[in-house]
N, C-alpha and C positions, 0 to 999 in steps of 0.2 A: 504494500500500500504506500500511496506518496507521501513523504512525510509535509504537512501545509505550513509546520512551522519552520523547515528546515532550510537551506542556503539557495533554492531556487524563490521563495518565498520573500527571504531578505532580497536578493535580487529584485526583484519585481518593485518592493516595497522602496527601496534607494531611488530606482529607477523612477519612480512615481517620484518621491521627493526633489529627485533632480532634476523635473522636466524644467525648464524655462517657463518664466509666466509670460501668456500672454504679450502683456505690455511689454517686454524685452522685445517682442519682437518690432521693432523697428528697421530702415533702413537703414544701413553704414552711412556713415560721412563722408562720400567717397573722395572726397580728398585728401583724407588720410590713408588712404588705400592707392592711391597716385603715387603719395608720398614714400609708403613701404613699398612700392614696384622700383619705383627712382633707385630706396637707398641701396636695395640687390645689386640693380646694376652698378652701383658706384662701390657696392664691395666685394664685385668681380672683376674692377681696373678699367668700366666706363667713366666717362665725364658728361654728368647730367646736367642741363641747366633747368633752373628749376623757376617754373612762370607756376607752380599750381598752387603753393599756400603762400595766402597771406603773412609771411614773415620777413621783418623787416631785416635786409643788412645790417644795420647800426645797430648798436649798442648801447643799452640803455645810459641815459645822462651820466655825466661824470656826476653829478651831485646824487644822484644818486649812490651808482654807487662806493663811493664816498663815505654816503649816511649810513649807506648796510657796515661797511669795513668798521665802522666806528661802532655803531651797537654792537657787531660781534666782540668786539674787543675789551667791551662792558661786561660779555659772558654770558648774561640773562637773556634768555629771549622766553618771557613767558605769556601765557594766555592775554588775548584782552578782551575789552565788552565788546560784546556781539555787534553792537553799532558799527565798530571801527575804534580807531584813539581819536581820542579828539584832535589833537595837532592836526590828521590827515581830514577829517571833517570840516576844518574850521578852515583849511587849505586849499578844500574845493570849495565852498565856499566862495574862499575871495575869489577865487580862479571865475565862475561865474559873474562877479562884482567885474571882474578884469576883462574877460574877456566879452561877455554879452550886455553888458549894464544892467544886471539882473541879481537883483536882490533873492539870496537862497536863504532858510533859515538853517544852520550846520545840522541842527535839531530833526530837518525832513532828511539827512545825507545817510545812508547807511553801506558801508567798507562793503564788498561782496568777494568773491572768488572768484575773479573774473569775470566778465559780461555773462557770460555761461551760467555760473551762479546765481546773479542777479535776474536772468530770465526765469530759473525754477524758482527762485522765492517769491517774483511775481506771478507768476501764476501760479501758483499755491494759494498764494493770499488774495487775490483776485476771483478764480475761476473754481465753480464744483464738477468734478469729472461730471461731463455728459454736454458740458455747456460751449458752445460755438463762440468760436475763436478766430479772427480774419487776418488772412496774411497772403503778402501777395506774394505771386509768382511772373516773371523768373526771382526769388528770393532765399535766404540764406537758411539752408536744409534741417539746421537744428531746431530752427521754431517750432517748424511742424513736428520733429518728430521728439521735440521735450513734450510737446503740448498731448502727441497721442500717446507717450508712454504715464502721461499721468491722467487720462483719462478723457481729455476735453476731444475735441475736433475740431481740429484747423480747417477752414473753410477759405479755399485760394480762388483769391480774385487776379484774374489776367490781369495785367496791364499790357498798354499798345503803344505803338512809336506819335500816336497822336497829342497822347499828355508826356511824352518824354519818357514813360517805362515810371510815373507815378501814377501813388492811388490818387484818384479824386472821393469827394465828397459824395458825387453823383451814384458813381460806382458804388462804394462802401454802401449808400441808402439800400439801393438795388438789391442787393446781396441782403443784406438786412430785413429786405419785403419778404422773399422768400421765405426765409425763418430767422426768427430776432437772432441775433447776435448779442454775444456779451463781451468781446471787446475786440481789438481790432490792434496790432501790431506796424510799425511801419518804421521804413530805416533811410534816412538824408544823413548825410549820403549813403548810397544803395551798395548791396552788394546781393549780385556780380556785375552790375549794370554801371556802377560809378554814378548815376544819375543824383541829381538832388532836388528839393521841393525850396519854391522859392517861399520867403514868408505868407506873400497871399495865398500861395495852395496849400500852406501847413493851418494856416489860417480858416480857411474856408471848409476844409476837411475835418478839423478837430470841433467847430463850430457844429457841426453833421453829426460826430459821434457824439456831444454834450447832448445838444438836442433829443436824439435816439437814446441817451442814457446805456451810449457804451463805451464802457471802458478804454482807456486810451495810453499805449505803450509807445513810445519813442526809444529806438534804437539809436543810437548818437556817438559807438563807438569811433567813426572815420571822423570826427570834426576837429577840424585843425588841418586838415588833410583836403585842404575846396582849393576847385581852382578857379572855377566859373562865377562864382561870386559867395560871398561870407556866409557859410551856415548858420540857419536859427534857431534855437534851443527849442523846446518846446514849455521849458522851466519859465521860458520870460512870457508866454501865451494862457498859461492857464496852470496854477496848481493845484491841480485835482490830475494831470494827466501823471505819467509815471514814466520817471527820466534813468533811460542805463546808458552810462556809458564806460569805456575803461581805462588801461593807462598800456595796455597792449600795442595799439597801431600806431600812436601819433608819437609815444613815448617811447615807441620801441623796448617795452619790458612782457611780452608777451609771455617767457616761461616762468613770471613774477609773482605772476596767477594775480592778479588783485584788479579790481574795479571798485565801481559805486551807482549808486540809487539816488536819486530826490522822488519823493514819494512822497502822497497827501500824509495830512498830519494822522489820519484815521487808518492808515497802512501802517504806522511807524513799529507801535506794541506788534502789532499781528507778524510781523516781517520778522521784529529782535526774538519772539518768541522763536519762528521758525528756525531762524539762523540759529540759535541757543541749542536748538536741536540736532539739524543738520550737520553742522559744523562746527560749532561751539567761540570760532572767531577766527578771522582771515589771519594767514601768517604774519607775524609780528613782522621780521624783518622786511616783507616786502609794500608791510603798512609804511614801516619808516622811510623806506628806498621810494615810494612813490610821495610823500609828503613833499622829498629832498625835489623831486625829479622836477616841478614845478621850476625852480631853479636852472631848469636848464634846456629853457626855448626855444635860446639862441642857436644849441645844438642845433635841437630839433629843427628850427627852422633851416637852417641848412639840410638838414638829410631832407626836408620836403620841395626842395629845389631840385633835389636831386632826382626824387619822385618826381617832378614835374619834367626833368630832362629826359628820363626814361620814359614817359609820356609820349613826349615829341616822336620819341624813335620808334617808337610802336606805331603812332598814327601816320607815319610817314611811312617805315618802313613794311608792314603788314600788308597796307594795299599792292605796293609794289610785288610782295612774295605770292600776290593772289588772294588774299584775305580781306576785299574791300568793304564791305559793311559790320561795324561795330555797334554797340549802344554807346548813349554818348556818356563821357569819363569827365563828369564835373569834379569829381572829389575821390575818393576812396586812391588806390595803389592797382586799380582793376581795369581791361579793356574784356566785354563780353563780345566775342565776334562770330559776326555766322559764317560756317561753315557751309551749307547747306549745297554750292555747287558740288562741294565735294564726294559728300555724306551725307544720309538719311541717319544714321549709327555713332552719334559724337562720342560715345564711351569705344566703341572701336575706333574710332579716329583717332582719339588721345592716346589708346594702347598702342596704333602702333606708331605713331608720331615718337614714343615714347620708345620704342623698341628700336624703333629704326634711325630717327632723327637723335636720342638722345635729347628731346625737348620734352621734359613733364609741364601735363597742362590739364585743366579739371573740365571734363565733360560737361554738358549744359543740363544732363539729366540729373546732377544733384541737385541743381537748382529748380528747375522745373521738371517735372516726371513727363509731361507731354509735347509741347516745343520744344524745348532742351537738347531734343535728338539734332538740333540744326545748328549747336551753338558750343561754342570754347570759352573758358575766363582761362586770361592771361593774368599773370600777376605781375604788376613793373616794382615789383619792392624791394628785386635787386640792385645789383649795379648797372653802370652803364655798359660795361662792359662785355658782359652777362645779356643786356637788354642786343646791341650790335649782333653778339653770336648767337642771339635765338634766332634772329633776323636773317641772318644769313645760312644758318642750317633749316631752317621752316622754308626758305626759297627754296634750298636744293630740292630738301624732301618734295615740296607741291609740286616743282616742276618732272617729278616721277610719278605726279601721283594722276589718273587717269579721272576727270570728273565724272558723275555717274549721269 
């Protein structure tokens, strides 16, 4: 007789315990997955250039870090409030006072773990799984898929080259008639589109979701990072909406992990509770390294010229290699261009671009699951030098490559 308590029994039972829930299942980030294909080949003695993540050449501020060297050398690096430390609250803060004429209370600021972070703790506190959530598309892959591993659903609104690859007002209603929405996500500058919303359409769109009584996210990590005209917070438009941004792109501390939040004052508790839980408080040193980093603009503003030269060589040089239609690159470190003479298949194009060219570049289907088949993001967050030799290996490759 089979014994039911015995080693096929536990088997069976682990195996239950171990299935993946659910919600795990999402889609990769396939940029990340771009990225592990790159690093194979560069730790088999190819030479990758590397247009597919967002990561800055530079290094983060000298003042910054500076300000880490110095707290390590104090020893302590302990817990802080969940908030943030004050220093770095009261330092974004001014940074708003400085940079938009926009009075923040340090008090609505709260430290996060990255913009990444700061997206799960607002929609935790925001959003009850089941509830619709808008986000457009071609748009940055993790909203959607934080938003369905905790339960909500992201509801994608196209955008079209007629508003510039922005949501409107108009749209957002739209979407909204169908079935209410509870809040609505959006990112000046765009990623992978580079595009940006000028004050009147951030304006007239936020106007749209106050009125409908939905929730209202500003993504704001690329600002500092505009080329086409000054981006506008959404902090200086309305406090009730919910400001992330981080110290990742413009600052160049991306493996720093640290961000922040401006959040109504009726978020604050519900957000410190969450974080208290989550994660108990963002790493000390990279609170102090990004207070410091403030301090160091000047940098920054340098490596964003730099950005802006590798710009140039993209928009000049890509048409030439046969690449000529792009969205347009107001701000961000991104050029999204259609492929579509080429390819119907943009994640096979990247693979073998990648295989063959040695040029890693991120298919359009992260970004959109349906147009995306027609489209590339390039990243110019390297060098210029880097930016030349894409340009001139993406020639050779296209002019081998047979349009379909």
């Amino acid at each position: 007789m089979h014994d039911a308590t015995g080693p096929d029994r536990a088997k069976r039972l682990i195996e239950r315990v171990l299935t993946p829930s659910g919600r795990s299942d999402v889609p990769p980030f396939m940029v990340m997955d771009v990225m592990a294909a790159a690093e194979r080949i560069e730790a088999s003695g190819g030479h990758v250039i590397h247009l597919e993540v967002g990561q800055p050449a530079a290094a983060a501020p000298r003042s910054a870090i500076d300000a880490a060297h110095a707290a390590l050398e104090q020893g302590r690096i302990d817990y802080t409030s969940a908030l943030g430390i004050p220093l770095l609250r009261e330092r974004i803060a001014r940074h708003y006072r400085e940079a938009y004429g926009c009075t923040v209370d340090p008090g609505r600021i709260v430290v996060t773990t990255g913009s990444s972070g700061a997206f799960i703790l607002a929609f935790l506190a925001m959003f009850e799984p089941g509830d619709r959530v808008a986000v457009t598309v071609p748009g940055y892959p993790p909203y959607r898929h934080i938003l369905t591993a905790l339960g909500c659903e992201p509801v994608l609104i196209e955008t079209h080259s007629v508003t510039r690859h922005a949501l409107t007002g108009e749209a957002l209603l739209a979407a909204h008639r169908k079935a209410p929405l509870k809040g609505v996500l959006v990112a000046s500058p765009g990623n992978p589109t580079g595009t940006m919303m000028t004050r009147e359409a951030l304006t007239e769109l936020m106007g749209v979701a106050a009125r409908e009584g939905i929730g209202f996210i500003s993504d704001e990590i690329y600002h500092g990072l505009d080329y086409a005209f000054p981006a506008v917070t959404a902090a200086e438009l309305s406090p009730n909406a919910v400001v992330i941004n981080s110290f990742s792109k413009y600052f160049c501390m991306t493996g720093w992990r640290v961000g922040w939040m401006v959040v109504p004052e009726a978020l604050v508790r519900p957000i410190e509770r969450l974080q208290q839980n989550l994660a108990i408080s963002v790493p000390t040193l990279s609170q102090i390294a990004a207070a410091a980093a403030f301090e160091g603009r000047a940098e920054m503003e340098a490596v964003k010229r730099g950005y802006e030269e590798n710009r140039k060589i993209l928009i000049t040089g890509l048409p030439q290699a046969g690449l000529t239609e792009f969205l347009p690159a107001d701000g961000a470190f991104y050029l999204y261009a259609d492929v579509s003479k080429f390819t119907d298949d943009s994640f096979a194009f990247a693979q073998r671009m990648l295989q063959e060219a040695h040029v890693a570049a991120t298919p359009g289907v992260d970004f959109d699951p349906v147009r995306g088949r027609s489209f590339v993001r390039f990243s110019y967050a390297r060098s210029a030098t880097d930016m030349h030799e894409a340009v001139a290996r993406i020639s050779k490759w296209l002019a081998q490559q047979r349009p379909i």
